[in-house]
DSSP file (Angstrom, degrees, kcal/mol; ACC not computed):
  #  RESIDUE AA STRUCTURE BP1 BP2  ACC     N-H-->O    O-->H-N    N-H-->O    O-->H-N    TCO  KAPPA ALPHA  PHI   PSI    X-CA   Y-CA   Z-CA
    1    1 A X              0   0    0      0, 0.0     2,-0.4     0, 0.0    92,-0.1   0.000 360.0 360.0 360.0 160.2  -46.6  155.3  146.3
    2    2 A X    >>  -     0   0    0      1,-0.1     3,-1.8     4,-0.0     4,-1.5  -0.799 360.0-107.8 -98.3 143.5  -48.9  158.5  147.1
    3    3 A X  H 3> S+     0   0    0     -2,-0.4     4,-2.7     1,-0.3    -1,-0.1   0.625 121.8  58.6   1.2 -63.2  -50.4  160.7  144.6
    4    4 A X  H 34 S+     0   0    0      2,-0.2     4,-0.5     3,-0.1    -1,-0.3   0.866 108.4  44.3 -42.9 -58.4  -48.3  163.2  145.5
    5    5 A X  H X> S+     0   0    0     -3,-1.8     4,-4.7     1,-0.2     3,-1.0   0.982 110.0  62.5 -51.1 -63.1  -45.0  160.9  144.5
    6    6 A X  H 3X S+     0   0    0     -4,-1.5     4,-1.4     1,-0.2    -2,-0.2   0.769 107.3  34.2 -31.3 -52.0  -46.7  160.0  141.6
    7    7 A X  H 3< S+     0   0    0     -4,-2.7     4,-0.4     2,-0.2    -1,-0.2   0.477 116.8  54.8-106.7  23.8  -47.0  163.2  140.1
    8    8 A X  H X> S+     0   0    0     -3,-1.0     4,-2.5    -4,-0.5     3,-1.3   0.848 110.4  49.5 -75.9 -52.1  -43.4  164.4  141.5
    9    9 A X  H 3X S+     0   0    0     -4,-4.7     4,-2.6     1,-0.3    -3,-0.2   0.872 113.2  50.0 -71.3 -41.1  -42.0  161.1  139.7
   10   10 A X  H 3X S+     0   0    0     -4,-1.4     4,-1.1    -5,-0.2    -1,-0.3   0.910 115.1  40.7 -47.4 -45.6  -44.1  162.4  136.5
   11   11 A X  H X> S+     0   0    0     -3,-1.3     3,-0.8    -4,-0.4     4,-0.7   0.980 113.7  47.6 -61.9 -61.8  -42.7  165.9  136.6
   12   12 A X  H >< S+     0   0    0     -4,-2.5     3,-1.4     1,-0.2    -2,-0.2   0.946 110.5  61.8 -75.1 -19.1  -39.3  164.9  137.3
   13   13 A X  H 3< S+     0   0    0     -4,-2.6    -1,-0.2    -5,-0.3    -2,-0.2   0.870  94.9  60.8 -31.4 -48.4  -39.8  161.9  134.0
   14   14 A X  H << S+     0   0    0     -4,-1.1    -1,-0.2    -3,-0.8    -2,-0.2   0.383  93.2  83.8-107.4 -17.7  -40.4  164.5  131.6
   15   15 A X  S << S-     0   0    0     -3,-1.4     5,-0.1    -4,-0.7    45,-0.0  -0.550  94.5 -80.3 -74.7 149.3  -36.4  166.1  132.4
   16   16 A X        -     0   0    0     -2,-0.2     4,-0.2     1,-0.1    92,-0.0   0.135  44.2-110.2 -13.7 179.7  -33.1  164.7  130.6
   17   17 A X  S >> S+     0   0    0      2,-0.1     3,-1.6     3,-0.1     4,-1.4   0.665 122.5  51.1 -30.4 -71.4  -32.0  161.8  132.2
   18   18 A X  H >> S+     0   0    0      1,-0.3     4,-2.0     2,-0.2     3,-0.7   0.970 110.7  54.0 -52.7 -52.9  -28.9  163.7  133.6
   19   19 A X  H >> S+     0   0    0      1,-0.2     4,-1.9     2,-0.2     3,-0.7   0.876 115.2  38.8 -21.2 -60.6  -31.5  166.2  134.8
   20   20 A X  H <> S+     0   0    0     -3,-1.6     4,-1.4     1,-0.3    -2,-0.2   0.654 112.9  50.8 -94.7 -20.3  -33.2  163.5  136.5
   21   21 A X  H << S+     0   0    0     -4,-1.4     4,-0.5    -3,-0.7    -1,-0.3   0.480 108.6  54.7-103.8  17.0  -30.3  161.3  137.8
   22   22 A X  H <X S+     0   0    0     -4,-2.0     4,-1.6    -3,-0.7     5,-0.3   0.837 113.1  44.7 -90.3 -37.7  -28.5  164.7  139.6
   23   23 A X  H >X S+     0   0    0     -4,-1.9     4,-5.2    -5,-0.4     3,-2.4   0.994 108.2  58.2 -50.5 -68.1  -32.0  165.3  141.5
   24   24 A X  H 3X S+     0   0    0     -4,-1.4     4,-3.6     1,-0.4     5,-0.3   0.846 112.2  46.6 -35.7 -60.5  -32.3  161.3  142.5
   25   25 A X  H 3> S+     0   0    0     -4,-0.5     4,-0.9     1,-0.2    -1,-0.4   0.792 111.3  40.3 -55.1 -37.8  -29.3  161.8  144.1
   26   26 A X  H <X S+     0   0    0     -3,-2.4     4,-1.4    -4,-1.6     5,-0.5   0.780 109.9  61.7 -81.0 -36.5  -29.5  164.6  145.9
   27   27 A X  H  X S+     0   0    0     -4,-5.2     4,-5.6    -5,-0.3     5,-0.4   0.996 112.1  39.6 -28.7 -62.3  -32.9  163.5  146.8
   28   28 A X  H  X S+     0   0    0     -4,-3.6     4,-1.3    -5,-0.4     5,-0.2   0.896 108.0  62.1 -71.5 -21.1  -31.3  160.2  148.5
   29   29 A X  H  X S+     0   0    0     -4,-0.9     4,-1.1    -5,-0.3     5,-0.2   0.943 110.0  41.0 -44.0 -87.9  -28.5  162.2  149.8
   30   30 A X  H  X S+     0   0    0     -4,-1.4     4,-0.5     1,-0.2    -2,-0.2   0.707 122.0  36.5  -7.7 -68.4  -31.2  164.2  151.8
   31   31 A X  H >X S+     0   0    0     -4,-5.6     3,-3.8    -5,-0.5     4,-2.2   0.985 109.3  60.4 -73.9 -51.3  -33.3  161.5  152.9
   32   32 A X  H 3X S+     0   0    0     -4,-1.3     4,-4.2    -5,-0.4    -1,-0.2   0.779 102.2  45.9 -13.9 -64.0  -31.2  159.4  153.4
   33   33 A X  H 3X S+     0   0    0     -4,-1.1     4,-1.3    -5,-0.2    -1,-0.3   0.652 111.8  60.5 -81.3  -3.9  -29.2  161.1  156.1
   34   34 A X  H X< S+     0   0    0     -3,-3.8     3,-1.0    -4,-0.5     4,-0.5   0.921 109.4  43.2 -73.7 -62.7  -32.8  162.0  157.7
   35   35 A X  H >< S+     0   0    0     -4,-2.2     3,-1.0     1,-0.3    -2,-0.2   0.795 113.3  51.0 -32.4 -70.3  -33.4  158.3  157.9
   36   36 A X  H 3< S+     0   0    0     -4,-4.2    -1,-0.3     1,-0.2    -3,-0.2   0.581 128.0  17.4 -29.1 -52.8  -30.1  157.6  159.2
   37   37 A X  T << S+     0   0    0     -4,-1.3    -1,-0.2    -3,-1.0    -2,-0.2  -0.361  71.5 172.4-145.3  70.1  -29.9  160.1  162.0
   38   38 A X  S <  S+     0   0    0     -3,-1.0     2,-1.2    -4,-0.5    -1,-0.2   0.659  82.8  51.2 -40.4 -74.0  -33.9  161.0  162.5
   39   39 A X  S    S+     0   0    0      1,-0.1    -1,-0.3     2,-0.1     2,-0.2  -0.607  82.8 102.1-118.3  64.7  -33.0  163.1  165.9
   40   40 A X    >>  -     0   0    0     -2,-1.2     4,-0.7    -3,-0.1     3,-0.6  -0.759  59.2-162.6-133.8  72.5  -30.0  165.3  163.9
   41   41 A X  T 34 S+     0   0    0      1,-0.2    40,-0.1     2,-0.2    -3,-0.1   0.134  81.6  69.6 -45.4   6.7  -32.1  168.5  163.5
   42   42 A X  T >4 S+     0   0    0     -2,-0.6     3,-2.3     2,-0.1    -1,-0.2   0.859  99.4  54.9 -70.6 -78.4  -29.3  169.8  160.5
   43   43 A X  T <4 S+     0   0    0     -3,-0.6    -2,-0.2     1,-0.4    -9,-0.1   0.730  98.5  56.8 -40.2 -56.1  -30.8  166.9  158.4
   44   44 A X  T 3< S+     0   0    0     -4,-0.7    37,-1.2     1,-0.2    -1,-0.4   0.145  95.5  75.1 -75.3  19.4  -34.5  168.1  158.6
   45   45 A X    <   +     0   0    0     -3,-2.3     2,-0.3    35,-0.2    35,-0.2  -0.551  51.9 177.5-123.3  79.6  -33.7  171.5  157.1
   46   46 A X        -     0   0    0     33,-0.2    33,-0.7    -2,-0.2     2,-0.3  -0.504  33.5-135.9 -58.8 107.7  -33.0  171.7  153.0
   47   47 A X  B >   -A   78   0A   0     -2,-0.3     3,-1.4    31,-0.2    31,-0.2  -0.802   5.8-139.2-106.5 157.7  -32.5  176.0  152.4
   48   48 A X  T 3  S+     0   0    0     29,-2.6     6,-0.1    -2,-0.3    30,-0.1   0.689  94.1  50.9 -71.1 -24.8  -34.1  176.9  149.8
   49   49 A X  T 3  S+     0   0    0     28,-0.5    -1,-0.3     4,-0.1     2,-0.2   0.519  72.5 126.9 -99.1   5.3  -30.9  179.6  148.4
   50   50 A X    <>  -     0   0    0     -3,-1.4     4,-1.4     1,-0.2     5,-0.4  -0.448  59.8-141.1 -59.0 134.8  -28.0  177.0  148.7
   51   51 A X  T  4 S+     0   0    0     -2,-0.2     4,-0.3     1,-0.2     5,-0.2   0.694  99.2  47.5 -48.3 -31.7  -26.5  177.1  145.3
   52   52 A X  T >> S+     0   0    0      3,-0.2     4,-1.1     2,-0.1     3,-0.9   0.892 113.4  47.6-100.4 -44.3  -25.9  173.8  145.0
   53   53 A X  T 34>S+     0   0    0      1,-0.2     5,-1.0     2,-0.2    -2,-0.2   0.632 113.0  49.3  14.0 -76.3  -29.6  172.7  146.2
   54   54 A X  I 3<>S+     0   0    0     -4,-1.4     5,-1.3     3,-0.2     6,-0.3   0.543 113.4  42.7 -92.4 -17.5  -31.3  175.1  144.0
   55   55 A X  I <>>S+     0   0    0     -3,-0.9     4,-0.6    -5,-0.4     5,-0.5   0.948 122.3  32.2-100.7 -69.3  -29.7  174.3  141.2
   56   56 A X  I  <5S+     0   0    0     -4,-1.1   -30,-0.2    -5,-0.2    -1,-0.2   0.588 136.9  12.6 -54.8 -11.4  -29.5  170.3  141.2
   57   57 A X  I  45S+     0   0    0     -5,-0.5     7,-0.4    -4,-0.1     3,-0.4   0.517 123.3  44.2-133.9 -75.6  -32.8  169.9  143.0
   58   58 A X  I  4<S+     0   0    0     -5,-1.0    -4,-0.2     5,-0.2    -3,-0.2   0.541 110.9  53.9 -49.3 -19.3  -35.2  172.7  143.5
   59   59 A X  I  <<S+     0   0    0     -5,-1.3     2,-0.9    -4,-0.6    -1,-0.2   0.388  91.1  96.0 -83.4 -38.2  -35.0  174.1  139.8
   60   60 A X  S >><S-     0   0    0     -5,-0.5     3,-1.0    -3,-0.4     4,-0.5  -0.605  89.9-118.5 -83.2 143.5  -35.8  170.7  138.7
   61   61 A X  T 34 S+     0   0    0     -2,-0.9   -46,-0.1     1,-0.2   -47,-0.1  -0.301  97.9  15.0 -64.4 112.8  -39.4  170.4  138.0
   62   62 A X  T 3> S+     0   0    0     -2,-0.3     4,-2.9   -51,-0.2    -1,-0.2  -0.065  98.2 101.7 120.4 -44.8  -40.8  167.4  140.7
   63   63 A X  H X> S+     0   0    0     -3,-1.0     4,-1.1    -6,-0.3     3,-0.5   0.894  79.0  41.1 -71.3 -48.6  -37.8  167.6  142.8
   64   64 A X  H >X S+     0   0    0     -4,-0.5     4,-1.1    -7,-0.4     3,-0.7   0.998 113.0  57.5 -47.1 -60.2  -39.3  169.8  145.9
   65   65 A X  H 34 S+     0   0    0      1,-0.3     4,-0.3     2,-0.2    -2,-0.2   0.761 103.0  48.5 -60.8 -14.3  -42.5  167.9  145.7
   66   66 A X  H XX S+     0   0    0     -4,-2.9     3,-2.9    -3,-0.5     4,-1.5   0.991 114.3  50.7 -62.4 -49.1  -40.7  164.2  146.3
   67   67 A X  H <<>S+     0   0    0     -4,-1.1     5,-1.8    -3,-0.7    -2,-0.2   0.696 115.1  42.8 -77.1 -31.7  -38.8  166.3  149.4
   68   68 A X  T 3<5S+     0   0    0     -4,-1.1    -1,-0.3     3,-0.2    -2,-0.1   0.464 110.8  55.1-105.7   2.4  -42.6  167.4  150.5
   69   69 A X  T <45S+     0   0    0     -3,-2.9    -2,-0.3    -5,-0.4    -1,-0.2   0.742 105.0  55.2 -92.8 -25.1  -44.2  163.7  149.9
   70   70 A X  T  <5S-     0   0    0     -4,-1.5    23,-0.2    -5,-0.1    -2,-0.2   0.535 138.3 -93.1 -79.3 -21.3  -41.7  162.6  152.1
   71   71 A X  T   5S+     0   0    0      1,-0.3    11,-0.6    18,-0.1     2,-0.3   0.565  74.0 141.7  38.5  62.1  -43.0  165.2  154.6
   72   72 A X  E   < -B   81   0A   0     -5,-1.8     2,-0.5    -6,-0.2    -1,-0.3  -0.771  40.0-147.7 -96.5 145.4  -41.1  168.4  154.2
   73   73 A X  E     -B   80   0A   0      7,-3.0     7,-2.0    -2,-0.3     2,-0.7  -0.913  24.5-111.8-123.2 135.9  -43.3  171.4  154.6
   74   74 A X  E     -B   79   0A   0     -2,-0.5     2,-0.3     5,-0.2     5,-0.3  -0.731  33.7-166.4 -52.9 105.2  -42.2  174.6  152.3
   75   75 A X  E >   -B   78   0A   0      3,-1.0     3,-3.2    -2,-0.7   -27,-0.2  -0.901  42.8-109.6 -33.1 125.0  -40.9  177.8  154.1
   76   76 A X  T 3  S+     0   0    0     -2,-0.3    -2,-0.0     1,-0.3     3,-0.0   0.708 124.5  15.2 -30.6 -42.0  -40.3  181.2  152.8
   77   77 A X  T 3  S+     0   0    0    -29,-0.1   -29,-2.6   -30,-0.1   -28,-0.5   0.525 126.8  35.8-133.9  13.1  -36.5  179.9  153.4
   78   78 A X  E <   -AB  47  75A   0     -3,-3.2    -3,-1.0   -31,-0.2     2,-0.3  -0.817  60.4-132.0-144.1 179.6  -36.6  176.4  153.8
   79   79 A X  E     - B   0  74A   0    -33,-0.7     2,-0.3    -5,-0.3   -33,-0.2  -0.895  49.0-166.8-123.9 149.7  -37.9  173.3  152.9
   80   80 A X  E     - B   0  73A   0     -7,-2.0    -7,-3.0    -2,-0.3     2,-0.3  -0.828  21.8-162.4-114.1 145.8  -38.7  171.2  157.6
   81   81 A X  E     - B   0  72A   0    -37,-1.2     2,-0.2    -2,-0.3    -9,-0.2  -0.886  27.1-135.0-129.7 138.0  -39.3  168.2  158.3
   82   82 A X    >   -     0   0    0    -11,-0.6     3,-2.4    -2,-0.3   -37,-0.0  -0.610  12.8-124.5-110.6 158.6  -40.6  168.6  161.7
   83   83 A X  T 3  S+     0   0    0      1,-0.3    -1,-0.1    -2,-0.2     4,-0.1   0.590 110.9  60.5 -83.9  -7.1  -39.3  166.1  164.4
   84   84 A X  T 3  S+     0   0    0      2,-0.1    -1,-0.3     3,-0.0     3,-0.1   0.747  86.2  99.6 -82.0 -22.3  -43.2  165.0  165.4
   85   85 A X  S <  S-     0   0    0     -3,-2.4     2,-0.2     1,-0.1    -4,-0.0  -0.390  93.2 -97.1 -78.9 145.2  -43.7  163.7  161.3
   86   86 A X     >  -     0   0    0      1,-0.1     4,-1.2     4,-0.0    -1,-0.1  -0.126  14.0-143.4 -40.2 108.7  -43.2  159.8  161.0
   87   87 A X  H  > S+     0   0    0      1,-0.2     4,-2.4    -2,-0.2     5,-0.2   0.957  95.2  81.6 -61.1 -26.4  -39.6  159.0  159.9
   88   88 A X  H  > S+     0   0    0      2,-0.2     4,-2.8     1,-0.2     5,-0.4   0.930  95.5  47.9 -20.6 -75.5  -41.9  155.8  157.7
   89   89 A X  H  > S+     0   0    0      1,-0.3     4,-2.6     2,-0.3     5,-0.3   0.926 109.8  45.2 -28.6 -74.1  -42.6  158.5  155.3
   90   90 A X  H >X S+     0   0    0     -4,-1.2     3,-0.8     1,-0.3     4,-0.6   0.895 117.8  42.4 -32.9 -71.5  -39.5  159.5  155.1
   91   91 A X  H 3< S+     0   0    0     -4,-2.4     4,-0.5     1,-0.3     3,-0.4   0.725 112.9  54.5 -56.7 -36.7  -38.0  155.8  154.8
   92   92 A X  H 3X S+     0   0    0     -4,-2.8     4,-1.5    -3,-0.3    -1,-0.3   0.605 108.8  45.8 -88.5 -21.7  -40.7  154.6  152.3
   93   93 A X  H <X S+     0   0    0     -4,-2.6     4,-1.9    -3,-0.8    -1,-0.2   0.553 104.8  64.2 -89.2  -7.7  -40.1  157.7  149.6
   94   94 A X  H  X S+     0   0    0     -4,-0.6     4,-1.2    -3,-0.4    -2,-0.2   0.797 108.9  37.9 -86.7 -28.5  -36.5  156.9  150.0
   95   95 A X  H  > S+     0   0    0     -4,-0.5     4,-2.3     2,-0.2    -2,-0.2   0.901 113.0  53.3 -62.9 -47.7  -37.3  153.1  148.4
   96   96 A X  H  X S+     0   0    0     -4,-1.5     4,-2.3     1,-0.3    -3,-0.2   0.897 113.2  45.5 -81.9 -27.8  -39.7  154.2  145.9
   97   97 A X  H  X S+     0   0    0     -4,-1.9     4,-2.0     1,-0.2     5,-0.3   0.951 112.3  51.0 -57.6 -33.3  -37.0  156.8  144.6
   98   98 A X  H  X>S+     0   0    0     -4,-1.2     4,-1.8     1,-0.2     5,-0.5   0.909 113.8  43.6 -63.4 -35.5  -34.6  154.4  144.8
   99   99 A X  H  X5S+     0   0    0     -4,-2.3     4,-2.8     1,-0.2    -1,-0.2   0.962 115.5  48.6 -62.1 -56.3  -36.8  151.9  142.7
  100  100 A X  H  X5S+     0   0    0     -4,-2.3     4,-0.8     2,-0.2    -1,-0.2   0.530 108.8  48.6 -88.1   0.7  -37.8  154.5  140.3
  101  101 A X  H  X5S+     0   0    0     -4,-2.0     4,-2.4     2,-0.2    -1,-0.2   0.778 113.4  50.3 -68.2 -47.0  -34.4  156.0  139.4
  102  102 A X  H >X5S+     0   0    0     -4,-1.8     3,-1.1    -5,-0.3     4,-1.0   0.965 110.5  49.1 -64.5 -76.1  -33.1  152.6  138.9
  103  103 A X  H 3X<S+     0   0    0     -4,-2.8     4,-2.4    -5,-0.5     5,-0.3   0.879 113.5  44.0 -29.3 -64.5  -36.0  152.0  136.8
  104  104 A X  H 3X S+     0   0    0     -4,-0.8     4,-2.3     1,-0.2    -1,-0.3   0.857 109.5  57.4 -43.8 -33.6  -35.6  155.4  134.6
  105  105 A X  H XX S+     0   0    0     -4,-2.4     4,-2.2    -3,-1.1     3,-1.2   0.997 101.1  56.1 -78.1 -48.5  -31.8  154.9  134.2
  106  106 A X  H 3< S+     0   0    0     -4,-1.0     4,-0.4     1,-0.3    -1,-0.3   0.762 113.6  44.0 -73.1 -29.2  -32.4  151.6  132.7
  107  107 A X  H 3X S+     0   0    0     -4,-2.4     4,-2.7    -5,-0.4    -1,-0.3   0.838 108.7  49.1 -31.3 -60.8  -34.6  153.4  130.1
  108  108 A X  H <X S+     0   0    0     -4,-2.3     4,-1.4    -3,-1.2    -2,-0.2   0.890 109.2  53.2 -64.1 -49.1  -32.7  156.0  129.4
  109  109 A X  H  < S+     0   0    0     -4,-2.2     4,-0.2     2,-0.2    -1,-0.2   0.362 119.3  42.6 -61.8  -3.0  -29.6  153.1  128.9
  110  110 A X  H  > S+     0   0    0     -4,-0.4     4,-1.6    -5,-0.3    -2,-0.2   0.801 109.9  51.7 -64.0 -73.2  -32.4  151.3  126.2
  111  111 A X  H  X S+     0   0    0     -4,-2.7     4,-1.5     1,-0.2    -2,-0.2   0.589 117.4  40.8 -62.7 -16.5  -33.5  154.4  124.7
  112  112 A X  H  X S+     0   0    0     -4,-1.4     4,-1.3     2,-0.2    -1,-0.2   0.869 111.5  53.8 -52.3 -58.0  -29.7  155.0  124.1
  113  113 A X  H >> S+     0   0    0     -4,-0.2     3,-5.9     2,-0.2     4,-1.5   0.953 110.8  49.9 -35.8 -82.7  -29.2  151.6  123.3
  114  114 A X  H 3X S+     0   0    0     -4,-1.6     4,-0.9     1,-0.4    -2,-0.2   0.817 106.8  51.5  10.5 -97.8  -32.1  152.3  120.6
  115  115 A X  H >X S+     0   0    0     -4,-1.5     4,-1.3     1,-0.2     3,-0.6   0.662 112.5  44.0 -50.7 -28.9  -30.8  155.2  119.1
  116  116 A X  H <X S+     0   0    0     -3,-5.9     4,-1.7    -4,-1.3    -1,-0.2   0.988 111.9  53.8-100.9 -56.2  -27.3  153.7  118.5
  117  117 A X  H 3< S+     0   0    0     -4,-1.5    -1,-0.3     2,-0.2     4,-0.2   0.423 115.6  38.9 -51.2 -22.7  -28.8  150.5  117.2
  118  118 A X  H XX S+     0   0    0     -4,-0.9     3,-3.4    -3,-0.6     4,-1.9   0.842 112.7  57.5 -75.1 -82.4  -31.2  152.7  114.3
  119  119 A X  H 3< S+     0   0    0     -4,-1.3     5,-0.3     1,-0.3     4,-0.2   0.673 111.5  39.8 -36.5 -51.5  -28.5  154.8  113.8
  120  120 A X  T 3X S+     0   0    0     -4,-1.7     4,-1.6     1,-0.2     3,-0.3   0.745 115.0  51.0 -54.2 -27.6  -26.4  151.7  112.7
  121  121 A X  H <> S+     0   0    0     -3,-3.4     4,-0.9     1,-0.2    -1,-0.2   0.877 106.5  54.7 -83.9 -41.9  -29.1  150.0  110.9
  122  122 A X  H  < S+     0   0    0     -4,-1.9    -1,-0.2     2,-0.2    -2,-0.2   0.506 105.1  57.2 -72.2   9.6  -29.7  153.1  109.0
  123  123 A X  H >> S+     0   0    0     -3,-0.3     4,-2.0    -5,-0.3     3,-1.1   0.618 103.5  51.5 -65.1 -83.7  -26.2  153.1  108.0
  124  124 A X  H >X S+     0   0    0     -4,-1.6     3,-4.0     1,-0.3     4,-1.1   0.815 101.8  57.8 -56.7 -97.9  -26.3  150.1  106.6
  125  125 A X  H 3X S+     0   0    0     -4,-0.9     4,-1.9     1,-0.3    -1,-0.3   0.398 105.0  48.0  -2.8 -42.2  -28.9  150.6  104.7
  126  126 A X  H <> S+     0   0    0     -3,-1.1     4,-1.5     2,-0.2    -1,-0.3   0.632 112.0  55.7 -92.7 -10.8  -27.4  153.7  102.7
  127  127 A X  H <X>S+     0   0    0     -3,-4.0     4,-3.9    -4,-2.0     5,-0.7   0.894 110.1  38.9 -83.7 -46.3  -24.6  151.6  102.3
  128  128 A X  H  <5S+     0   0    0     -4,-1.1    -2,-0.2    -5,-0.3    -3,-0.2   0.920 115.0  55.2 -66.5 -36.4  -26.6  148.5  100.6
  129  129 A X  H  <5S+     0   0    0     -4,-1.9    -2,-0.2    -5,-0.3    -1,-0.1   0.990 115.5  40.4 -45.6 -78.0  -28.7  151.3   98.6
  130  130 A X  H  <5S-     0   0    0     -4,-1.5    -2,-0.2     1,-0.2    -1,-0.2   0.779 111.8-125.1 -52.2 -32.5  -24.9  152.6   97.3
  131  131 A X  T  <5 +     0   0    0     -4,-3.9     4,-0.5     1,-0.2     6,-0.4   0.328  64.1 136.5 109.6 -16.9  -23.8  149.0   96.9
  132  132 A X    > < -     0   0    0     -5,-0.7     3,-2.3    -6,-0.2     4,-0.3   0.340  62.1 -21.3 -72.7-151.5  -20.6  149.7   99.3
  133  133 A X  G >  S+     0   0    0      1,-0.3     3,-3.4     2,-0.2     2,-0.7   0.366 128.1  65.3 -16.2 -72.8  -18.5  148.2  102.2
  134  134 A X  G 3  S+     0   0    0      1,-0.3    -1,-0.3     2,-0.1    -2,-0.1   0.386 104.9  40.5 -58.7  -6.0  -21.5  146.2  102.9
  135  135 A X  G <  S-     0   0    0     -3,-2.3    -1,-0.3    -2,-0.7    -2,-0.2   0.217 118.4-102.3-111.4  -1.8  -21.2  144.3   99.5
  136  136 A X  S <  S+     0   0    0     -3,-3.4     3,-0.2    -4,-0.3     4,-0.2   0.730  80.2 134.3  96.5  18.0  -17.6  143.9   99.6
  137  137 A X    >   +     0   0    0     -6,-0.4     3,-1.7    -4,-0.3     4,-0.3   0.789  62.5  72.3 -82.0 -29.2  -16.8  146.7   97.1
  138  138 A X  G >  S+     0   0    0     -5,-0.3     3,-0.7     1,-0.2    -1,-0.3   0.869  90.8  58.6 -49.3 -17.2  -13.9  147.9   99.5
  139  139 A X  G 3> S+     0   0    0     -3,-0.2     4,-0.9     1,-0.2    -1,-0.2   0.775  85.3  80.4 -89.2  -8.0  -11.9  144.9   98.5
  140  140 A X  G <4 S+     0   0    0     -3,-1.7     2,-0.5    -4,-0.2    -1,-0.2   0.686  85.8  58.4 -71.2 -15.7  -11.6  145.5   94.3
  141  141 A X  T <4 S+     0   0    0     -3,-0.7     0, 0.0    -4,-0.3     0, 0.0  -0.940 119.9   0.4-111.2 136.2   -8.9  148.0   94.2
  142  142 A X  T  > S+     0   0    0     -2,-0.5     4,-1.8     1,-0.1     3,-0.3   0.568  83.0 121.6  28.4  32.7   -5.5  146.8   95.9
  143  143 A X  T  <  +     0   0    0     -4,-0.9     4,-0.4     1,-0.2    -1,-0.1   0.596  63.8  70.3 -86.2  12.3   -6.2  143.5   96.9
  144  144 A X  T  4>S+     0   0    0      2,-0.2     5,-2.2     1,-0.1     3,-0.3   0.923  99.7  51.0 -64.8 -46.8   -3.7  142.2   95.0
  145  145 A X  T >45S+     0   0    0      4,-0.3     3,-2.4    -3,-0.3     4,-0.2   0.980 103.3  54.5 -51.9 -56.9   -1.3  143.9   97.6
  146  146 A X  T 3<5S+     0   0    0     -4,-1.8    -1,-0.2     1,-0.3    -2,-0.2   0.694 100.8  59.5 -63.6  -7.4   -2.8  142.6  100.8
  147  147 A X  T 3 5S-     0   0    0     -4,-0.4    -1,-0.3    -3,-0.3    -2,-0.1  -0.111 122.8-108.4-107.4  34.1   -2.5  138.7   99.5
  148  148 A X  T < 5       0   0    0     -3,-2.4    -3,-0.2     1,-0.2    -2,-0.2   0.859 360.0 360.0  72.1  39.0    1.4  139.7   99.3
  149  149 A X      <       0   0    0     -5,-2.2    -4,-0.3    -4,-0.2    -1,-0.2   0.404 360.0 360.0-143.4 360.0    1.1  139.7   95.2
């Protein structure tokens, strides 16, 4: 990956997860359909005041500069990619997002993991400090009932 990818894919790390997996998408959306149909001039023009754009992609930090490693050039109202640049580019930032989204969600699904798995364990703990459910204390007051006696 270029320099450039590299410190979009830093920028957009440092966002939420959800942050980061609404860009990724719209990111592949984008390229994607460049890839797909490279002489469809619609496709090589992001503008910059669609609402949904600005807000899922361009607002996130990192997310223009994958669109300009890719080789989209900024405009006062747009982001081009002009029909002379190498559709490669294009096709080769479309992998390494795909690679490195995949990578991040499976982080983010660890670092989830993580937290649940502490949370439980620290649970347990205050319960073996207090001496309850984890020591069987629930069972001293009406187990006479539950063995039917």
């Amino acid at each position: 990956a270029s320099p450039e990818l590299l410190t979009a894919f830093a920028k957009l790390d440092a966002q939420a997860w959800s942050v980061q997996e609404t860009c990724y998408s719209v990111l592949l959306k984008l390229l994607e359909n460049v890839v797909r149909s490279p002489d469809e001039v619609k496709f090589r023009t992001v503008k910059r005041d669609n609402p949904a754009i600005k807000a899922k992609l361009l607002d996130c930090p990192g997310g223009a500069d994958v669109l300009m490693a890719a080789g989209f050039v900024e405009n006062a109202d747009t982001f081009s990619l002009s029909v002379e640049a190498p559709i490669e580019l294009c096709k080769a930032v479309v992998e390494h997002v795909k690679v490195h989204a995949k990578a991040q969600q499976e982080a983010a699904f660890r670092a989830a993991r993580d937290e649940k798995i502490a949370a439980a364990k620290a649970e347990e703990a205050k319960l073996n400090e207090m001496g309850g459910f984890a020591r069987g204390r629930h069972k001293l007051s009406g187990s006479s009932d539950a063995a039917g006696g």
